[in-house]
C-alpha positions in Angstrom: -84.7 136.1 60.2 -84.7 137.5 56.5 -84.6 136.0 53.6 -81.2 137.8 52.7 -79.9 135.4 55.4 -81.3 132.3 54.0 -80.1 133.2 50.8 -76.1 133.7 52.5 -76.4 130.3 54.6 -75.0 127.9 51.7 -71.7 130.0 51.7 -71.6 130.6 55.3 -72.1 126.6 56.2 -69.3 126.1 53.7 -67.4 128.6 56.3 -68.6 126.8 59.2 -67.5 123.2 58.5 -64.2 124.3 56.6 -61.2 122.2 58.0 -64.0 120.2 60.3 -62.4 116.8 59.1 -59.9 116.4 56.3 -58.9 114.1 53.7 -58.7 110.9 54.1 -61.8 111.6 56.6 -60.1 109.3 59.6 -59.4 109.9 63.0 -56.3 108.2 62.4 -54.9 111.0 60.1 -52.4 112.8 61.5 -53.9 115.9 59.9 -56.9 115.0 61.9 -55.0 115.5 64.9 -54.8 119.0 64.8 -58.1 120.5 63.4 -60.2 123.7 63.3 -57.9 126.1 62.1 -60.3 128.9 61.3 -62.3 131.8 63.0 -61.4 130.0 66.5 -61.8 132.2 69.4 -60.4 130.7 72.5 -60.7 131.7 76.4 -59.1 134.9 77.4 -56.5 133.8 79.8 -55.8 130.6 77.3 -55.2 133.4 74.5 -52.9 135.8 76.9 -50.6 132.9 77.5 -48.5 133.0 74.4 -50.4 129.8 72.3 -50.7 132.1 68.9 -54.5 131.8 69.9 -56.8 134.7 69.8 -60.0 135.3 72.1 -61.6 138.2 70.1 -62.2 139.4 66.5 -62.7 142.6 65.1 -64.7 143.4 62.1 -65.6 147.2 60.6 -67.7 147.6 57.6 -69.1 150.8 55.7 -73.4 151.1 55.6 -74.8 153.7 53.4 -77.9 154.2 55.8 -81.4 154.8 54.3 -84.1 156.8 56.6 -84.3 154.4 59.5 -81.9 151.3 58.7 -82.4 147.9 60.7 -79.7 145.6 61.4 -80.0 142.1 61.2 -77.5 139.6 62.8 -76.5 136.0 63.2 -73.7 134.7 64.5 -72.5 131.4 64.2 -70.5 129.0 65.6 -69.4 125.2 66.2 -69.5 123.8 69.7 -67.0 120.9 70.8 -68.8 117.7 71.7 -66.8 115.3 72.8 -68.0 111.3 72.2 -66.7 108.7 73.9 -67.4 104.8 74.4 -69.0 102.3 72.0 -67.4 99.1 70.4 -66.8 100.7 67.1 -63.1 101.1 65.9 -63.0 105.2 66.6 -63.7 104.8 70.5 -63.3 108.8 70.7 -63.4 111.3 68.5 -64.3 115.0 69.2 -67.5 116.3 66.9 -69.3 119.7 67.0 -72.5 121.1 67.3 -74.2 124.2 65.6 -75.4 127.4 67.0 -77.1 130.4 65.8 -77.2 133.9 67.7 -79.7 135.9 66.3 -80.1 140.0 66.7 -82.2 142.6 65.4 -80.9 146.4 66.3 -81.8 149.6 64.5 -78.7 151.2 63.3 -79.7 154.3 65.4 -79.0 152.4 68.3 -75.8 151.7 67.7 -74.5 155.1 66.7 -71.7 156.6 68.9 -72.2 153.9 71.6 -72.2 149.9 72.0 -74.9 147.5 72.0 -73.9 143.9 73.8 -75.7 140.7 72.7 -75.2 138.3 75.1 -74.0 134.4 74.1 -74.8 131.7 76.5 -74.3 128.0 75.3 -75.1 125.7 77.7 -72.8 122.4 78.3 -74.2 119.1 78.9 -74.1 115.2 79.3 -76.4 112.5 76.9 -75.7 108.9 76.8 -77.4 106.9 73.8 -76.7 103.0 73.2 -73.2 102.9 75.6 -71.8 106.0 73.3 -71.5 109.4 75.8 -71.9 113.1 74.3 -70.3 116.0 76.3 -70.4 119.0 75.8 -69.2 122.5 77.9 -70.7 125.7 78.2 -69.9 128.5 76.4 -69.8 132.4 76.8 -69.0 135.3 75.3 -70.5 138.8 73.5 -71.2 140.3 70.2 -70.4 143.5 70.4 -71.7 146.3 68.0 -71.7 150.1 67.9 -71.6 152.3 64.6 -70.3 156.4 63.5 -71.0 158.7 61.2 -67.8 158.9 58.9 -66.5 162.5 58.2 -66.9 163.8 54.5 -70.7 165.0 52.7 -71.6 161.2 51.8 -73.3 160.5 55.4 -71.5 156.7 55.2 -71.2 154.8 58.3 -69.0 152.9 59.6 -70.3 149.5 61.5 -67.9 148.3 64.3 -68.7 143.9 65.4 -66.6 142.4 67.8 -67.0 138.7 68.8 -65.7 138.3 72.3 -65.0 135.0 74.1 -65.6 135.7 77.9 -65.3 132.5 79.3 -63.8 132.2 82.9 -61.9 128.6 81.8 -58.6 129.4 83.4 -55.9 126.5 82.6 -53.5 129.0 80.5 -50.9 125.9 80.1 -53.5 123.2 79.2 -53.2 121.2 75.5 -55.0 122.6 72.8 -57.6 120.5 72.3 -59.1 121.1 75.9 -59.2 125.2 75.2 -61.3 124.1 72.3 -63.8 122.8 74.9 -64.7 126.1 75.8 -64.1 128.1 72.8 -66.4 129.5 69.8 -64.8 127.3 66.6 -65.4 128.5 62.9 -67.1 131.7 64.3 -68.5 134.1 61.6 -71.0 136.8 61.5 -73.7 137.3 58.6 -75.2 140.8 58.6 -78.4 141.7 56.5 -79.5 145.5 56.7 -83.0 146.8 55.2 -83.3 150.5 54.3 -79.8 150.6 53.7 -76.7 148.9 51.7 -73.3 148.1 52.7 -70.0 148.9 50.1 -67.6 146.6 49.6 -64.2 146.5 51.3 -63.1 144.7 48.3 -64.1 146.6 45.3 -65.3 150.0 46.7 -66.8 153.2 44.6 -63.8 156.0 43.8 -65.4 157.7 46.5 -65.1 155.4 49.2 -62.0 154.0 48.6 -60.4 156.2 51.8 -63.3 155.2 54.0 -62.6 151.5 52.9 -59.0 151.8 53.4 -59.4 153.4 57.3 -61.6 150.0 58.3 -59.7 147.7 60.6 -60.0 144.3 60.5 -58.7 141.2 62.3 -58.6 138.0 61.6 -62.1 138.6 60.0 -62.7 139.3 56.5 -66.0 141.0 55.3 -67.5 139.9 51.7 -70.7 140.5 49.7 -73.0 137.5 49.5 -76.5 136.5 48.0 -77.6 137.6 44.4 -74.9 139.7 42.4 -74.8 143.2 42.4 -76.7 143.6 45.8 -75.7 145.5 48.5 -78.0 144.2 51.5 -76.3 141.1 53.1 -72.4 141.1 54.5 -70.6 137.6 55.3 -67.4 138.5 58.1 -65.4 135.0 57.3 -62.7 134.1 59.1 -61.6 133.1 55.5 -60.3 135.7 52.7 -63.1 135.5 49.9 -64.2 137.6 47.2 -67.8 139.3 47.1 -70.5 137.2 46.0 -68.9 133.5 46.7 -71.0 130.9 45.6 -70.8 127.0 46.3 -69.9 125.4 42.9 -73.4 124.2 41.2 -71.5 120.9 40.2 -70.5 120.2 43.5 -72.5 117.4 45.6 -72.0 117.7 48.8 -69.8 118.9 51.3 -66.1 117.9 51.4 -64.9 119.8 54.3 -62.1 121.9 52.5 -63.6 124.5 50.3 -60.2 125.1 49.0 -59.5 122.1 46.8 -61.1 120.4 43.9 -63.9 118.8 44.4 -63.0 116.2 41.9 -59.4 115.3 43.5 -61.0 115.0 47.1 -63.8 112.3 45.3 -61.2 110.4 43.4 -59.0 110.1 46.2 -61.5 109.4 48.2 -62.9 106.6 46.1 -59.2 105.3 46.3 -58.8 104.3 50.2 -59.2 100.6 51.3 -62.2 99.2 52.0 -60.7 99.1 55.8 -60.1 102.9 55.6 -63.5 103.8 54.0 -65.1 101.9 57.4 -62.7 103.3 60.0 -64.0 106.9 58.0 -67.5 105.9 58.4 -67.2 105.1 61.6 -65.1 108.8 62.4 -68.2 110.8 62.5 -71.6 111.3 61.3 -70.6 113.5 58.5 -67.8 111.2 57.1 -70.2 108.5 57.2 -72.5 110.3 54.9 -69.6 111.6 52.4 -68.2 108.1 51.9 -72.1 107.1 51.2 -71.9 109.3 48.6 -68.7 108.8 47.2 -69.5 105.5 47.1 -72.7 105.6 45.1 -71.7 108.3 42.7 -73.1 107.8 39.3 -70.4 108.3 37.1 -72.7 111.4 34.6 -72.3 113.0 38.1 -68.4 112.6 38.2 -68.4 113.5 35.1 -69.3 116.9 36.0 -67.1 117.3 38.5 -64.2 117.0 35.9 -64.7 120.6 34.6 -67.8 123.4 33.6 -66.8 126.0 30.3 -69.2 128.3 30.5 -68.0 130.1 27.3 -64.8 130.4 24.9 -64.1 132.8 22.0 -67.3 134.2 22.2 -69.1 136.9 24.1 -71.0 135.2 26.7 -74.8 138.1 26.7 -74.3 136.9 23.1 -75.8 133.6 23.8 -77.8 131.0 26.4 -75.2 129.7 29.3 -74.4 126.0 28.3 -74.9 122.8 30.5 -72.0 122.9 32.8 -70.4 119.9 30.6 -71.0 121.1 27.3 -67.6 122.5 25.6 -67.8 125.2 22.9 -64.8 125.8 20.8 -63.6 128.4 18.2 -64.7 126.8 14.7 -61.4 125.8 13.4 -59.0 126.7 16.5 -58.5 124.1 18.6 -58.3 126.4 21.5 -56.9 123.7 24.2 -53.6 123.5 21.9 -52.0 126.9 21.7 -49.6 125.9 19.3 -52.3 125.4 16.7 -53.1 129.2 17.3 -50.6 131.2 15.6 -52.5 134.5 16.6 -51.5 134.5 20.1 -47.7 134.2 21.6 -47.0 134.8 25.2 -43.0 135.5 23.9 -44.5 138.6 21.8 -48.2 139.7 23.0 -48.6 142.7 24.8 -50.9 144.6 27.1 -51.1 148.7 27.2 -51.3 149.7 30.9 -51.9 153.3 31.9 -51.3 154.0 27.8 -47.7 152.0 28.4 -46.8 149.1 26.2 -46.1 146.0 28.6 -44.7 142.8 27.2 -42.1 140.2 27.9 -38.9 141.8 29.8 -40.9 145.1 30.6 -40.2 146.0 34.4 -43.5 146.6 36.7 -44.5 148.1 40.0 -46.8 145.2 41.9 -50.6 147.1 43.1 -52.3 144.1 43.9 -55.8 144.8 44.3 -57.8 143.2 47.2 -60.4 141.5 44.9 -57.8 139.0 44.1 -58.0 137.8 48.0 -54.6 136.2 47.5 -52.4 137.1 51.0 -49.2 136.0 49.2 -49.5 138.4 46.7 -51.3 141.0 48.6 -47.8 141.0 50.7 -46.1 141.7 47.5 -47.1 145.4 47.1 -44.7 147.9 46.6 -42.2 145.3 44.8 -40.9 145.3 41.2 -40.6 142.3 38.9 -40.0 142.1 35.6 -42.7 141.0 32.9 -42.1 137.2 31.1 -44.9 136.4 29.2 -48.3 138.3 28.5 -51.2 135.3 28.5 -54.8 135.4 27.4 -57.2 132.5 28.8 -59.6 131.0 27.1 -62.7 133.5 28.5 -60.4 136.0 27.2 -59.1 137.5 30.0 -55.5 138.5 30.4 -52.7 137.3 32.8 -49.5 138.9 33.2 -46.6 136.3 34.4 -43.9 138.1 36.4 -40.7 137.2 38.2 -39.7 139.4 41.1 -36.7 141.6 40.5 -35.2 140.5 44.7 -35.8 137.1 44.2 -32.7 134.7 44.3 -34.8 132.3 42.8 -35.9 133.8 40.3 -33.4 132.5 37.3 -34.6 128.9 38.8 -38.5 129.4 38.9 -38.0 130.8 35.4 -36.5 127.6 34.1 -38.8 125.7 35.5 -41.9 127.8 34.1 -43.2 128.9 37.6 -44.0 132.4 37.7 -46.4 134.7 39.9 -49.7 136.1 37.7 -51.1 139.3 38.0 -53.9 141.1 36.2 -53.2 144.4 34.2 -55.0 146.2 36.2 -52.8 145.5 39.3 -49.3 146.4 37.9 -47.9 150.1 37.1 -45.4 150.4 34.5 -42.0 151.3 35.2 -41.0 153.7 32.5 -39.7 153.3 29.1 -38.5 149.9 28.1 
């Protein structure tokens, strides 16, 4: 495969293994009991009975196609493998195995019909030292197929289904048997040469109504790889922004890509040392996190506690710092706003669309997709009312916001807890 790929996989693994096994990394856990939350695609007749579970996914993305563009895919996926026996205190425990689907397809052969990669996952049986591995087969199809979008731009618009086909038929089974024969954490990376996909996210003015018209469930498409290129397309299960990246401070893998890697380690360093061996003896991979929890050095905790990259400064105006080093505004201590008599959230203001906006100002909500936030993405359309204007310390600003409809408004206010929105993603609501 191509190097585009390679360059995608840290991201992409961090998909893969996100929920595989949570805090506090025992079987025992009751959050444990119930895991792999994310791009699961179950058997057909398992997802027609009612369960809230899906068997397909549907992803459409826009190419901007050069003379003859290529296609590259890989699909990935966790299989169940079920272990049982031994004498250790975790007699069972379900683990998972990875798999790769790879597919290369010029983009002329997918226009205005559908090409059908096949994916066949054999199950089987190994027995090692008393402890049994089982695994069952899998099947399903990647399905893609491409069209020439209307308007003089010649943009196309790439259609990737993931299909579970699995003849499993026990519609009223538990859960955690469908998972047998179901594709868990599944994810698609496409890499295109001769050619460049937009974003979904951020798209040129031009596109914007082409990005709009693309339908996708329960899949998300994002830029990955080096900034500012447009060759290599991550469809997560998980709402990111373009160009993730896996935190340069960060060790190791954690299993939930949504906290802090420096609460998971110092809980983690907190369990007994009877919880840190019924952990190890979980899994594979909890083994190897509690290893290195437990030989940490603490300069390397250290760096887990926060990186500044810059403050009060312009950041092409000098070398990026060690990720520990702090640099502060000579004289303004800028980690005490009260010692800054040049900023006040009760008076600042912001001008949007050449409208004064500051505390008590009433807005329309437009939030924009590059924040990938659902909850506020559902709160388009609404008005709210302004209640402090807020710059950070990279100088960025924040707008905090109550919503006009919401009883609890008057209480979250009192208590400080408000919903924060860039400038760009409110509209003023006329004179003040």
């Amino acid at each position: 495969m191509t190097a585009p790929m390679d360059i995608a996989r840290a991201v992409a693994d961090a998909v893969l293994y996100e929920g595989y096994l949570l805090y506090p990394y025992r079987a025992s856990a009751r959050k444990n009991q119930v895991r792999w939350q994310w791009g699961v695609l179950v058997p057909p007749v398992y997802a027609a009975a009612g369960h809230g579970e899906h068997a397909t996914s549907h992803s459409e993305c826009l190419l901007e196609p050069g003379t003859e563009p290529v296609l590259h895919i890989r699909l990935r996926f966790l299989q169940l493998q079920h272990r049982s026996g031994g004498d250790g205190p975790v007699p069972e425990f379900d683990e998972a195995v990875e798999h790769e689907i790879d597919s290369v397809l010029s983009v002329s052969e997918l226009l205005d019909t559908e090409q059908v990669v096949p994916v066949i996952v054999p199950g089987g049986t190994e027995t090692t030292d008393g402890i049994t591995r089982q695994r069952w087969p899998l099947n399903g199809e990647l399905r893609l197929s491409a069209r020439l979008m209307e308007g003089p731009y010649g943009v196309l618009q790439l259609t990737v289904e993931v299909v579970n086909t699995a003849q499993w038929a026990d519609p009223e089974a538990a859960r955690h048997l469908a998972l047998r024969h179901s594709l868990i954490a599944a994810h698609t990376v496409l890499a295109v040469t001769d050619g460049e996909f937009i974003s979904l996210i951020d798209p040129p003015e031009w596109a914007k109504p082409a990005a709009e018209g693309c339908r996708n469930e329960r899949t998300w498409p994002v830029m990955v790889g080096e900034a500012g290129r447009r060759d290599v397309l991550l469809i997560s299960p998980i709402i990111l922004y373009d160009y993730p990246m896996i935190a340069p401070e960060s060790p190791g893998e954690l299993f939930d890509g949504t906290e802090i890697d420096e609460i998971l380690t110092l809980r983690t360093m907190t369990l007994t040392d009877e919880e840190k061996a019924e952990a190890r003896a979980t899994d594979e991979r909890a083994r190897k996190l509690m290893d290195r929890v437990d030989s940490m050095p603490p300069e390397m905790l250290d760096k887990l506690h926060g990186a500044i990259r810059y403050l009060g400064e312009n950041p092409g105006t000098r070398k990026e710092p060690d990720p520990i080093e702090t640099i502060t505004t000579p004289g303004t201590p800028w980690w005490d706003p009260g010692a800054d008599a040049s900023v006040d959230p009760e008076t600042d203001s912001v001008f949007i669309a050449g409208v004064e906006v500051a505390k008590g100002s009433r807005v329309l909500l437009t939030p924009g997709l590059r924040r990938t936030d659902a909850q506020d993405m559902f709160l388009a359309g609404r008005t709210a009312t302004v209640a402090a204007v807020l710059l950070d310390v990279d100088g960025n600003t924040h707008v905090a916001v109550t919503l006009d409809d919401d009883p609890g408004a008057e209480i979250s206010a009192a208590h400080g807890r408000f919903r924060y929105f860039s400038p760009d993603e409110l509209a003023p609501l006329g004179a003040q």
